[in-house]
C-alpha positions as CSV (number, residue, x, y, z in Angstrom):
1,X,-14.9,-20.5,-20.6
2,X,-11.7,-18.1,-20.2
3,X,-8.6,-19.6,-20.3
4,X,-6.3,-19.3,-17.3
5,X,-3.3,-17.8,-17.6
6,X,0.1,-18.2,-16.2
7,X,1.1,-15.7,-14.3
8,X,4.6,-14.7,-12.3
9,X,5.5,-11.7,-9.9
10,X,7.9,-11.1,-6.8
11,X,5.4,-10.6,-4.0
12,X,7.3,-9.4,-0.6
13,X,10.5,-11.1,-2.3
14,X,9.1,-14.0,-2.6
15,X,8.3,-15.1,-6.3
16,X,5.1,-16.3,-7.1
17,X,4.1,-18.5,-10.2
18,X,0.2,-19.3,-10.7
19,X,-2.5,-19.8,-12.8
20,X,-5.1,-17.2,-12.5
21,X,-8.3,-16.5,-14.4
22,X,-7.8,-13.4,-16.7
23,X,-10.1,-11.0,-15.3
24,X,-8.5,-11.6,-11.4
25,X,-7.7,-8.0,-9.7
26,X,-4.8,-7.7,-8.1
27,X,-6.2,-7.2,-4.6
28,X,-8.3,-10.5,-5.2
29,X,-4.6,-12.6,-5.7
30,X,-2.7,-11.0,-2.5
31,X,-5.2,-11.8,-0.5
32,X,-7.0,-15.4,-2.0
33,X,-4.1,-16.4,-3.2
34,X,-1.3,-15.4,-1.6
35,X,-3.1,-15.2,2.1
36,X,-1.9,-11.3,2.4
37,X,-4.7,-10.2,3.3
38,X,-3.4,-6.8,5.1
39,X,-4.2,-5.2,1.6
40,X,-8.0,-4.6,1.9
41,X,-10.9,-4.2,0.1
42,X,-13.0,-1.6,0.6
43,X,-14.8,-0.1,-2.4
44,X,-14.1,-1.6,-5.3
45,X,-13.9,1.1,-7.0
46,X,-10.3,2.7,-6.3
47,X,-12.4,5.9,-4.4
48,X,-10.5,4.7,-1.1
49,X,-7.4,3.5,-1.2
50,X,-7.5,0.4,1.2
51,X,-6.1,-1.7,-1.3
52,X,-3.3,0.4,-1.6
53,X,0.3,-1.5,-2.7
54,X,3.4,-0.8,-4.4
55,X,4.2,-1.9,-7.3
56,X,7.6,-1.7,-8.9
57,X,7.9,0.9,-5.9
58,X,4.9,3.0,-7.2
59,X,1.8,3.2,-5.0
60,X,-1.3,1.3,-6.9
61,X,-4.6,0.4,-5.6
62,X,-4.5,-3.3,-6.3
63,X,-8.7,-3.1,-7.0
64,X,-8.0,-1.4,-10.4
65,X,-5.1,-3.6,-11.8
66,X,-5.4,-7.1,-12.9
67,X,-3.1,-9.3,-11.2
68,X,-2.2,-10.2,-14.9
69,X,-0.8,-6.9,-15.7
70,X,1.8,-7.2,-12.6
71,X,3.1,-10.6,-14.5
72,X,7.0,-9.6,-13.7
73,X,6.1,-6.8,-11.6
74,X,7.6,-6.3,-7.6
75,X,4.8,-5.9,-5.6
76,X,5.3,-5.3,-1.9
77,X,2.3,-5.4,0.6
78,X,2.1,-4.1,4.2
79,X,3.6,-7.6,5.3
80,X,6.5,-7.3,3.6
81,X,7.2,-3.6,4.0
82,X,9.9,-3.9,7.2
83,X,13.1,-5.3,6.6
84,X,13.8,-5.8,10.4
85,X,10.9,-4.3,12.1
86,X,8.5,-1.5,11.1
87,X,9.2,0.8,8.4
88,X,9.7,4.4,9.8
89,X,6.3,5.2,8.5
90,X,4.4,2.4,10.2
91,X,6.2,3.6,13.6
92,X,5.4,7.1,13.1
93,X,1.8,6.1,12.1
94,X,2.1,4.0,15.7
95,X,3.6,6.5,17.8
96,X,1.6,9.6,16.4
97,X,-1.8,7.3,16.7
98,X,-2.0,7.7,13.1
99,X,-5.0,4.9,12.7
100,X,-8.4,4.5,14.2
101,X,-10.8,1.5,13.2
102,X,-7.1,0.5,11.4
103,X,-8.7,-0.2,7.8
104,X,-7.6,2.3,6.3
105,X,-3.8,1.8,7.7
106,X,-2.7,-0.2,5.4
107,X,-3.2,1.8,2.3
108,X,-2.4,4.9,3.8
109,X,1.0,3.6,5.1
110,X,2.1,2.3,1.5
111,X,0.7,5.3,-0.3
112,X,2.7,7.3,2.4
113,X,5.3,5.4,1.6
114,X,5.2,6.0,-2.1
115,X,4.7,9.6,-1.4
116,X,8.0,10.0,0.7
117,X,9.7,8.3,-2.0
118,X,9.0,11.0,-4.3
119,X,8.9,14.1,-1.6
120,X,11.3,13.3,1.4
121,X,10.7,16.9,2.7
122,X,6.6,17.4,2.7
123,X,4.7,20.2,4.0
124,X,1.6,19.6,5.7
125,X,-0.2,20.6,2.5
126,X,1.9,18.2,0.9
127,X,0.9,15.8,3.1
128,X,-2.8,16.2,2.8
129,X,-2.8,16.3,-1.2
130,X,-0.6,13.5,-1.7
131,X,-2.7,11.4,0.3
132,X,-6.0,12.4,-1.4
133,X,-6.5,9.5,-3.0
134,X,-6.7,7.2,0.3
135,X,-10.1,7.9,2.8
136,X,-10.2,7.0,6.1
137,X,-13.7,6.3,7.3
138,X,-12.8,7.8,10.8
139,X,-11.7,11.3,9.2
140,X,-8.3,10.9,11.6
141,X,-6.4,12.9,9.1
142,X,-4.9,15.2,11.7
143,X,-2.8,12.0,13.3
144,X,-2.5,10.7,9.7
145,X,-0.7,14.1,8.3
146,X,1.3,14.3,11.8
147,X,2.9,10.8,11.3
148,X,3.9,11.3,7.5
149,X,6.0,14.4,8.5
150,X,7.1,12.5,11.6
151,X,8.3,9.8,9.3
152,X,9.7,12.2,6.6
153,X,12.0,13.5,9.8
154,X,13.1,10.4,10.5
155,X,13.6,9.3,7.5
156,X,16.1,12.4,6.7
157,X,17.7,11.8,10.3
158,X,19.0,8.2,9.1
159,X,19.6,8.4,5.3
């Protein structure tokens, strides 16, 4: 038998300290262990993006990382992504009627917010390739693309 091992990480600025077995994804500790279960699993695999967080402020799909390599990392989920409210991306994503089924939403709304980190003034090309990476089962891009540049606008408007 494995060993546990101890593990400790600021999860939506709350700090976390707990044993976990070694070979524990990510995805499998926000949700089973943290009850944050707005980070979802959908492939497995990293093909969708559903599991989509950020960690250290860089978007990672919690399915390929082992909740052991984020020992001392920040990891912030959809539930902890609003200070005071929504985020400006998940009230574009609303207002734009950027989801569907809403499984994907999650993941898209943190890569989304990764992305804008890194390109606060997208075109819709932009848009589309830096979100590659995250599927949505509903193929509701069109709203999807429409509420990132909405939310790079209002982003711009208040910084």
């Amino acid at each position: 038998m494995i060993p546990a091992v101890q593990i400790s990480m600021v999860v939506n600025e709350t700090t976390q300290f707990h044993e976990v077995e070694p070979r524990t994804l990510l995805v499998q500790f926000l949700r089973d262990v943290c009850g944050l279960t707005g980070t979802k699993v959908g492939c497995d695999t990293s093909s969708c993006g559903a599991c989509t967080v950020l960690v250290d402020s860089e978007s990672v799909k919690s399915c390929t990382m082992l909740a052991a390599q984020a020992d001392g990392a920040s990891i912030t989920t959809i539930e902890g992504l609003g200070d005071a409210g929504w985020h400006p991306v998940q009230n574009a994503f609303h207002t734009e009627h950027g989801l569907q089924c809403g499984f994907c939403t999650a993941g898209m709304v943190m890569a989304a917010v990764s992305f804008l980190a890194e390109n606060p003034d997208p075109t819709e090309r932009d848009v589309r390739l830096g979100l590659e990476g995250n599927l949505c089962r509903c193929t509701g891009y069109h709203n999807i693309v429409k509420a990132v540049l909405k939310a790079a606008e209002s982003m711009k408007a208040t910084s």
